[in-house]
KETIBA-898894 format. One line per field, with one value per residue (C-alpha): y negated, x, z negated; residue number from 0. Coordinates in pm, 1 decimal, always signed. Layout:
py	c(Y_...)
px	c(X_...)
pz	c(Z_...)
num	c(NUM_...)
***
This chain:
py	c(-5297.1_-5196.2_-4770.5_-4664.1_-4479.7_-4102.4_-4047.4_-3777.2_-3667.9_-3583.7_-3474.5_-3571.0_-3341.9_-3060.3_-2962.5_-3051.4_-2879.8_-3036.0_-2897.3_-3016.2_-3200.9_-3438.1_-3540.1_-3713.4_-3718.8_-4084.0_-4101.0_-3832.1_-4007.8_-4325.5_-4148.1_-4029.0_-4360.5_-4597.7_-4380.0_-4120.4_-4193.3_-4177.1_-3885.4_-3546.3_-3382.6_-3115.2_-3033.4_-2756.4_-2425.9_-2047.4_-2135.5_-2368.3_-2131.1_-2413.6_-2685.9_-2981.1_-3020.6_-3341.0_-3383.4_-3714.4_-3756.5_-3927.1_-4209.8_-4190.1_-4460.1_-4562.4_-4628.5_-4717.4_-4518.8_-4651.8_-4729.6_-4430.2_-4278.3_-4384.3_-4121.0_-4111.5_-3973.9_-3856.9_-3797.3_-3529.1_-3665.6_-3747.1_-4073.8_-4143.1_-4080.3_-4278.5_-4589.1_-4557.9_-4601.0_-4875.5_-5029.9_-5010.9_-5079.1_-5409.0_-5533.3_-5463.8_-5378.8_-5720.3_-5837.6_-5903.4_-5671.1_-5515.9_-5173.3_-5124.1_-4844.7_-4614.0_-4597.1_-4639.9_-4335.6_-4409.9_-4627.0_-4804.9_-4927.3_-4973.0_-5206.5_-5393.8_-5444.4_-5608.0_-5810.6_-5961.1_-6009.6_-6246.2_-6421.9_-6509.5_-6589.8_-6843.8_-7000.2_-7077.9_-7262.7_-7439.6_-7581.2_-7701.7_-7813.0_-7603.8_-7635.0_-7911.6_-8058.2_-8273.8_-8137.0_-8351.9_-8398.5_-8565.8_-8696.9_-8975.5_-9265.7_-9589.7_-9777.2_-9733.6_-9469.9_-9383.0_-9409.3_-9417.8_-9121.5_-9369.1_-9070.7_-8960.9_-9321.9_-9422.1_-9098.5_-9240.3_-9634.3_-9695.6_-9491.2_-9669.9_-9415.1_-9447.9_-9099.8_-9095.9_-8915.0_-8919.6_-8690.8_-8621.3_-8499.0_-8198.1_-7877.0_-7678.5_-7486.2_-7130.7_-7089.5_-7137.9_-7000.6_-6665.8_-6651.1_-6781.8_-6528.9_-6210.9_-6355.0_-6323.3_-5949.8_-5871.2_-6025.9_-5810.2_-5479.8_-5314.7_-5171.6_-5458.1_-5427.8_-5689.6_-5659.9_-5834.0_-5977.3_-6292.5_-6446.5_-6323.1_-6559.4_-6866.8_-6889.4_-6789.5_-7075.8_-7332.3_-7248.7_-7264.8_-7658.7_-7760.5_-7502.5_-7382.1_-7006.3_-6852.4_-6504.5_-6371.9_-6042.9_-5833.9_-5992.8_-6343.7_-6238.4_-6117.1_-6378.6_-6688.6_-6960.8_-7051.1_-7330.3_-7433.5_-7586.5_-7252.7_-6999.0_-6837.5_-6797.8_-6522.9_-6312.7_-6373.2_-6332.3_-5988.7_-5876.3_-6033.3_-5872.5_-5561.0_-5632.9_-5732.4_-5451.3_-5215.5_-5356.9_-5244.6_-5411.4_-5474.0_-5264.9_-5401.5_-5298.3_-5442.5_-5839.5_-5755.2_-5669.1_-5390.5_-5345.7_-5054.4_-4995.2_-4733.1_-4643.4_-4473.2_-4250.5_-4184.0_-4563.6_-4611.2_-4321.7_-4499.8_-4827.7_-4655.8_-4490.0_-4824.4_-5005.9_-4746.6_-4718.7_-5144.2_-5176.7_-4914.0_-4869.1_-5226.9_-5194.2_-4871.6_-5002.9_-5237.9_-5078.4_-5198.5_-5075.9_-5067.9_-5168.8_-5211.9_-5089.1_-5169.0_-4884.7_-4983.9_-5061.0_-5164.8_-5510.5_-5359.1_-4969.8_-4937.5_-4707.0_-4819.8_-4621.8_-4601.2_-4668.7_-4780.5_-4750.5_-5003.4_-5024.3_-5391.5_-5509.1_-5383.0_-5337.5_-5042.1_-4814.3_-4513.2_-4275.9_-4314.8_-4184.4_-4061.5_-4037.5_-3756.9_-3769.6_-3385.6_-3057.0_-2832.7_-2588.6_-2598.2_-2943.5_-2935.6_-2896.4_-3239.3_-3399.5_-3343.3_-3433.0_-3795.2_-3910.3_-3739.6_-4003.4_-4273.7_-4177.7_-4211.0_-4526.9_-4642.0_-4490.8_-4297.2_-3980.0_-3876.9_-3837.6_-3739.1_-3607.0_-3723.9_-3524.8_-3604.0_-3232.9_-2981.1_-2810.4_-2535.8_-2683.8_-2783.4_-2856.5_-2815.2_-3070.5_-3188.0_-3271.8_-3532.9_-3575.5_-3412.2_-3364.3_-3281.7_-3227.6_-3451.7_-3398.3_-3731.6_-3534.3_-3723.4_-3454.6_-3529.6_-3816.0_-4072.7_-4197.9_-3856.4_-3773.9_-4088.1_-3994.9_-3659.8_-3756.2_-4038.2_-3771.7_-3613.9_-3899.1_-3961.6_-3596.0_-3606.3_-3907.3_-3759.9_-3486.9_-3631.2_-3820.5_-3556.8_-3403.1)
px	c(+9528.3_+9200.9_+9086.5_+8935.4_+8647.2_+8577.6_+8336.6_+8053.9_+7868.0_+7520.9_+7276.2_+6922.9_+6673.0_+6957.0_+7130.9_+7521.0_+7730.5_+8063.1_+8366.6_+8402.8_+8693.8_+8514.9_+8241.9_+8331.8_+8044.9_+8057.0_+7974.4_+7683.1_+7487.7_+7540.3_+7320.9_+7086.4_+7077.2_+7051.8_+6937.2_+6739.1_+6491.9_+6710.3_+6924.8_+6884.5_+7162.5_+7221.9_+7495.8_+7712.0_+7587.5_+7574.7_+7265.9_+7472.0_+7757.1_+7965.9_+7920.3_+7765.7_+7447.7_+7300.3_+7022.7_+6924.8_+6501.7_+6453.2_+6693.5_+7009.0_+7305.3_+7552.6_+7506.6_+7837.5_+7790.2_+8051.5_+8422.4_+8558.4_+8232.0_+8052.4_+7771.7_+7760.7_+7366.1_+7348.7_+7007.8_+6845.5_+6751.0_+7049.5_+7216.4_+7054.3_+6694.6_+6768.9_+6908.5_+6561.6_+6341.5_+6551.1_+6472.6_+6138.6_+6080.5_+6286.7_+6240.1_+6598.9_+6560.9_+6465.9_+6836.5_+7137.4_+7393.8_+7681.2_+7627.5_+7323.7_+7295.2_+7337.3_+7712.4_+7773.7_+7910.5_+7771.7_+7480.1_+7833.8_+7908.1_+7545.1_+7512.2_+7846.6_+7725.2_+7395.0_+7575.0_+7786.3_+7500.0_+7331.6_+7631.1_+7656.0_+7268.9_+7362.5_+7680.4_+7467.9_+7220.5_+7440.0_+7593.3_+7281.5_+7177.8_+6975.3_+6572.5_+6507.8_+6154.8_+6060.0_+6017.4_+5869.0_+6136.2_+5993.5_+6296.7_+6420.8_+6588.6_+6782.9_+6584.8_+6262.7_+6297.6_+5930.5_+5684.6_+5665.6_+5473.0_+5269.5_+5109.3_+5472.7_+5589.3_+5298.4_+5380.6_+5739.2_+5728.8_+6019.8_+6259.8_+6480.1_+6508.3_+6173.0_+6029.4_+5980.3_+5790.9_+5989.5_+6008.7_+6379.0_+6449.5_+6668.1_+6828.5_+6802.1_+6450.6_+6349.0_+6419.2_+6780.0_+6808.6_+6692.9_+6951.6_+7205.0_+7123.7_+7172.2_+7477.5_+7581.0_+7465.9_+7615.1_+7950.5_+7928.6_+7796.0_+8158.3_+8047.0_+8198.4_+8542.9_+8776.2_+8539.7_+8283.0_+8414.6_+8548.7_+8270.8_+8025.7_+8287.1_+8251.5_+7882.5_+7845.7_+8103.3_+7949.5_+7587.5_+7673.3_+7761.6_+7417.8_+7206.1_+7172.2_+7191.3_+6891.5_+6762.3_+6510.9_+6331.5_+6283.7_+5866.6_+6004.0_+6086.9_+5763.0_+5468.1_+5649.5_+5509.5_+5742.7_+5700.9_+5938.1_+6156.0_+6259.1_+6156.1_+6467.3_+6478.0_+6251.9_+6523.2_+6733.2_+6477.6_+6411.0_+6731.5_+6744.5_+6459.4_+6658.7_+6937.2_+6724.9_+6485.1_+6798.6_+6997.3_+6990.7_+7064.2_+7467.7_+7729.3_+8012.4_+8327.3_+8662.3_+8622.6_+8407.0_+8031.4_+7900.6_+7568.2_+7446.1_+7265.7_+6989.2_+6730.5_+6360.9_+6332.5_+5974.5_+5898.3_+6089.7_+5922.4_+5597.5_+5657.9_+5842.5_+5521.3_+5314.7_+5571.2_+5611.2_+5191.8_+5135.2_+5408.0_+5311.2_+4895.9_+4784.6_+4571.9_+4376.2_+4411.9_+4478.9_+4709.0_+4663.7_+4966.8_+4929.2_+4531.2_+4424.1_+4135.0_+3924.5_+3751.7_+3426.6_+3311.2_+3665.5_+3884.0_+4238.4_+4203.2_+4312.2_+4384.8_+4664.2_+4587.5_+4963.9_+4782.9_+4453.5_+4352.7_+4055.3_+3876.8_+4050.4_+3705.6_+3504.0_+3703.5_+3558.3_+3778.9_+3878.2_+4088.9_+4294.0_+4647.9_+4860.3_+5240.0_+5401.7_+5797.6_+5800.4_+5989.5_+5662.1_+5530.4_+5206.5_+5010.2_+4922.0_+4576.5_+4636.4_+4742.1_+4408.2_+4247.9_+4382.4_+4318.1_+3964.8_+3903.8_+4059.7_+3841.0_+3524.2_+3615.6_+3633.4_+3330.5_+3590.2_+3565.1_+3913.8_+4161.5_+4552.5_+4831.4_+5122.5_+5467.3_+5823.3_+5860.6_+5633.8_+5391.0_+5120.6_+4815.2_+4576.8_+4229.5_+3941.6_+3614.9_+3485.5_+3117.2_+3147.8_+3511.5_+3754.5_+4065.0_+4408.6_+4810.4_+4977.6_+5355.4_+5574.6_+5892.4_+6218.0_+6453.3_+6384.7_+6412.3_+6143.0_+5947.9_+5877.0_+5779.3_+5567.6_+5347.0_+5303.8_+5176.1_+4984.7_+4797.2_+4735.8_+4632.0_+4375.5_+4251.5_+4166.2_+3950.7_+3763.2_+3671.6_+3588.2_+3364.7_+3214.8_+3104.9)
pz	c(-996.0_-890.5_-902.5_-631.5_-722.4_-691.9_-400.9_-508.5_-176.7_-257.9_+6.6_-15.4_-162.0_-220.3_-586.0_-508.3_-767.5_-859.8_-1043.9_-1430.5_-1342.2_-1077.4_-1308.6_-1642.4_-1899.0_-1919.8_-1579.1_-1616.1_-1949.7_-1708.0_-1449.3_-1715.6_-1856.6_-1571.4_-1252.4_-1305.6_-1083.3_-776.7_-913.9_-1167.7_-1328.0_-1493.4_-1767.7_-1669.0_-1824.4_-1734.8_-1507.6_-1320.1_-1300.4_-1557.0_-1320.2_-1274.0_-1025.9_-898.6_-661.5_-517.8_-514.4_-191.0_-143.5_+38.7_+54.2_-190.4_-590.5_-806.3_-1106.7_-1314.9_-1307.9_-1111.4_-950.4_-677.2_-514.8_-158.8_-107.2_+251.0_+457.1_+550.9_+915.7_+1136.9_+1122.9_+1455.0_+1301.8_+1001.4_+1152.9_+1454.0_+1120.9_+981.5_+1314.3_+1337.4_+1010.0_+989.2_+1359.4_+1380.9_+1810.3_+1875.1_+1744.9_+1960.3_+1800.0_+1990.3_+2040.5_+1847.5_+1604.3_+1857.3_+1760.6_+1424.8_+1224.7_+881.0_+686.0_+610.7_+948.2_+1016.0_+699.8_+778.9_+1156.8_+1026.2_+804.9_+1077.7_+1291.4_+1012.1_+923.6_+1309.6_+1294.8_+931.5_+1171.4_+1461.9_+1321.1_+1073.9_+1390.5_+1482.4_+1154.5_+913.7_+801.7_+609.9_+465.5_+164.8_-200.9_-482.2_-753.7_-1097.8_-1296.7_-1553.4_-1375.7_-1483.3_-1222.5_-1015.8_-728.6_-589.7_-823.2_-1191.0_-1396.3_-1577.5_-1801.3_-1904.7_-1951.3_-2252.5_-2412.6_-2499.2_-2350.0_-2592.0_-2396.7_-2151.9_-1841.5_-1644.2_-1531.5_-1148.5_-872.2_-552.4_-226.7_-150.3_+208.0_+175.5_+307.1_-29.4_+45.0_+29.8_+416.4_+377.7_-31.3_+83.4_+339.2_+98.0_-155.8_+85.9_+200.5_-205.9_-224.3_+86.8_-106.6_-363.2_-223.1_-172.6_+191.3_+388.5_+508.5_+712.2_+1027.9_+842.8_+565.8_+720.4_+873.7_+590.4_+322.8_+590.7_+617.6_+255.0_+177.7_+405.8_+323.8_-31.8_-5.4_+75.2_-124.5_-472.5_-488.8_-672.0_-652.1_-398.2_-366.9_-12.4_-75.2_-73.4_+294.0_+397.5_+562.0_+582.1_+796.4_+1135.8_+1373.6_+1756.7_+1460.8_+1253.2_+1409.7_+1436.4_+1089.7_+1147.6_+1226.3_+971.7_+698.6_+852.5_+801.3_+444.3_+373.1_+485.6_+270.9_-67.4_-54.7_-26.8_-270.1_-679.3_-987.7_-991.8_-1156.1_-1336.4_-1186.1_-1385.7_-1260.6_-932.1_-948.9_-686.0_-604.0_-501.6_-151.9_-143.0_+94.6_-57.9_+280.5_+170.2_+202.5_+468.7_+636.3_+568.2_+710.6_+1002.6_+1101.7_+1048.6_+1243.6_+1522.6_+1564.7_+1526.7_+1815.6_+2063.4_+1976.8_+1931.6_+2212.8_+2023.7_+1678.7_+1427.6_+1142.0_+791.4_+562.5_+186.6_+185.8_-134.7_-255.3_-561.5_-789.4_-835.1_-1167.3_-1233.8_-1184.1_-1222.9_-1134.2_-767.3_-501.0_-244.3_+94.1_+324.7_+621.9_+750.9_+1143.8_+1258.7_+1593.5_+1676.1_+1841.7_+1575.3_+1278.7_+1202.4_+1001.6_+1195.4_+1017.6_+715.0_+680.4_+423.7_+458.1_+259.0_+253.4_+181.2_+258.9_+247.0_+474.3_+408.1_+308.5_-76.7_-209.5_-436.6_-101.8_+85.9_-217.3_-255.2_+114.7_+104.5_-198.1_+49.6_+309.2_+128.9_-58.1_+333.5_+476.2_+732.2_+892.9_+970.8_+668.1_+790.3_+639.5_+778.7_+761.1_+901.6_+984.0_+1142.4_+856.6_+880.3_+1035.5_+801.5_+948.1_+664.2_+654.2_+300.1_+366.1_+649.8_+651.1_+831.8_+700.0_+898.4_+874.7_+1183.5_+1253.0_+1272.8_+1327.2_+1283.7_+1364.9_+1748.9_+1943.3_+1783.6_+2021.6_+2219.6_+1857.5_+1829.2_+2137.5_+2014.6_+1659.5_+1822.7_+2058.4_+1744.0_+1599.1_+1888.1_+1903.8_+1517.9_+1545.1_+1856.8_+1625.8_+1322.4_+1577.4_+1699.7_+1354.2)
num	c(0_1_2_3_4_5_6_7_8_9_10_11_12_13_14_15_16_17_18_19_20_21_22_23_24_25_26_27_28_29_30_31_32_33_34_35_36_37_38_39_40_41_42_43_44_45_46_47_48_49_50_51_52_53_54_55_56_57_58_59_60_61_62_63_64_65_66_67_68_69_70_71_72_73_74_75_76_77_78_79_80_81_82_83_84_85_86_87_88_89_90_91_92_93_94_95_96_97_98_99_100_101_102_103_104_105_106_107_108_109_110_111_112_113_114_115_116_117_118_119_120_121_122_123_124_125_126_127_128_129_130_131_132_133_134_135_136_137_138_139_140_141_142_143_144_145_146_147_148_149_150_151_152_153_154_155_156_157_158_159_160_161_162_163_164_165_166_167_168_169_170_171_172_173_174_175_176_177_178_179_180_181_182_183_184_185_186_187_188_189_190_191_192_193_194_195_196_197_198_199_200_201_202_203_204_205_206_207_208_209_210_211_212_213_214_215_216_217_218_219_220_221_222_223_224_225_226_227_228_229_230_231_232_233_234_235_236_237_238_239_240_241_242_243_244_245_246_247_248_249_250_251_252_253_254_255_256_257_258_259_260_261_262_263_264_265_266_267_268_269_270_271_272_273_274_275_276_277_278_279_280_281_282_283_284_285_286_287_288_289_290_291_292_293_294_295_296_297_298_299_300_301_302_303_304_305_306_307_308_309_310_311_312_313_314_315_316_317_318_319_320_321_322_323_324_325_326_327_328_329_330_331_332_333_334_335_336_337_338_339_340_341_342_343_344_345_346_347_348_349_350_351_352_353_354_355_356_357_358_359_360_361_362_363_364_365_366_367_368_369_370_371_372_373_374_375_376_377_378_379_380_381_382_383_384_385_386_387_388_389_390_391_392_393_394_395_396_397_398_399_400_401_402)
***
């Protein structure tokens, strides 16, 4: 018989203290041990008034911790917020799923929905017939099939099985392993319940007879070539790309593995705002996320900018932007300093700080680059939010123009 574990609710960014009795110390040095950089703890002590405190460090969502503990890491943003960014960020809006976000009660129901919607997406084209293409298999035959590796064949001409080059015309290929391979962590992330369940086993089951399952990362997803013949594979490798990027390293649990599913808001937050500015400022810019830049002097020493805004006729960079995940009122002085460095690695003018919540204004020029704090703010609706910032956006590189 299976325990159901303990359910710790932590929310994000906030010290939760918990009686002695609901933490065993097992389930604390596993914490320590495995996931301290999603969660601190502390041991219970005078200064925690003999209790336990945990605080989660920017990720929200659901991580077994062992046996009987499972931590339930809630957001600071409402659910509504959260899920808008999830959509954004993962082209979710452009899916056909009942109801949307807009009424799910928990990143539970929201995960579970998604699932269903990409088990539908795996049954639909397995009706149709999935991807297939030819891959070059070399391997030792009994008779001639293709052609013969002659170089292989002198190296041992005494053996009897004759090594062979051949194309084989066949369904097991990334396009469909991928899929194959979220379905499996979707299996074995705990969150689904009978709504989902069922047709998440069938095209898991019936995908599983004509591919090999192999493990895939979220990057696997990203720039993958689609043509009239697959391109609704798109889709579905967005929302794998959901699922893998979400999903940790499994937990043993009795004879059932869970994984856990966690969300790094401050990345999230970033490609939200990339996202959000590439779909509804195309026309004023082209938005670069994660450029790369290298020191020079230096072949492995880089600096990674969050976002770059070009001129799209020109290409000329136009401001640089720097998300910061923070609860501060004021911008930090080591904030300004790291995107004025991005700035003048990029010859640009207009360096941003870019905060989910409203901050003092910061508005300070170092030599001939002018540096300032823009609001993203995700406790209101998000896209009156994303015309404000992007006014401020606008307004900022008018000035640094002007300088």
């Amino acid at each position: 018989m299976s325990v159901v574990p303990k359910r710790l609710l932590v929310h994000e960014y906030k010290a939760t203290s918990f009686a002695t009795s609901d933490v065993t110390e097992e389930a604390a040095l596993a914490i320590l041990q495995h996931h301290s950089d999603k969660l601190s703890i502390e041991w219970p002590s005078p200064t925690t008034s003999e209790r336990w405190r945990i605080t989660s460090a920017g990720w929200v969502g659901y991580l077994p911790v062992d046996d009987t503990h499972l931590v339930e890491l809630k957001p600071r943003a409402t659910l509504s917020s959260l899920f808008g960014m999830l959509e954004y960020a993962y082209r979710l809006k452009s899916l056909q799923w009942p109801g949307g976000s807009a009424d799910c009660d928990s990143l539970a129901e929201f995960y579970e929905r998604l699932a269903a919607v990409l088990a539908k997406l795996v049954m639909d084209r397995l009706r149709r017939g999935l991807q297939r293409s030819y891959v070059g298999i070399h391997e030792e035959l009994a008779c001639v099939r293709g052609r013969i590796d002659i170089p292989v064949l002198s190296r041992a001409p005494w053996r009897p099985e004759l090594p062979c080059q051949f194309e084989e015309h066949t369904t097991d290929i990334p396009d469909n392993a991928i899929v194959l391979w979220t379905l499996d962590r979707i299996l074995r992330s705990g969150l689904c319940t009978e709504k989902a369940l069922p047709i998440v086993r069938t095209a898991h089951r019936r995908l599983s007879g004509c591919v090999a399952v192999r493990p895939f990362t979220g990057e696997d997803c990203r720039d993958r070539e689609y043509s009239r013949l697959n391109s609704d594979y798109e889709a579905m490798h967005w929302l794998c790309r959901f699922f893998l990027e979400n999903s940790g390293p499994a937990h043993t649990r009795g004879d059932h593995r869970m994984l856990p599913f966690l969300v790094h808001m401050p990345g999230l937050f970033e490609t939200f705002v990339a996202a959000w500015l590439a779909q509804h400022a195309a026309d004023r810019y082209r938005v670069d996320r994660q450029y790369r830049l290298l020191l020079p002097g230096s072949a492995e020493l880089r600096m990674v900018v969050d976002i770059v805004l070009r001129d799209p006729r020109t290409d000329r960079v136009l401001a640089v932007l720097d998300t910061k995940y923070k609860l501060h009122e004021s911008p930090a002085p080591a904030d300004a300093a790291q995107v004025v460095a991005y700035a003048q690695a990029l010859h640009c003018r207009a360096a941003l700080l870019v905060y989910p919540n409203d901050v003092k204004s910061l508005h300070a020029d170092f030599a001939d680059i002018s540096v300032r704090s823009v609001s993203f703010d995700i406790a209101r609706p998000l896209d009156e939010s994303g015309w404000e910032f992007l006014a401020s956006i606008e307004r900022a590189v008018a000035a640094a123009r002007a300088n």
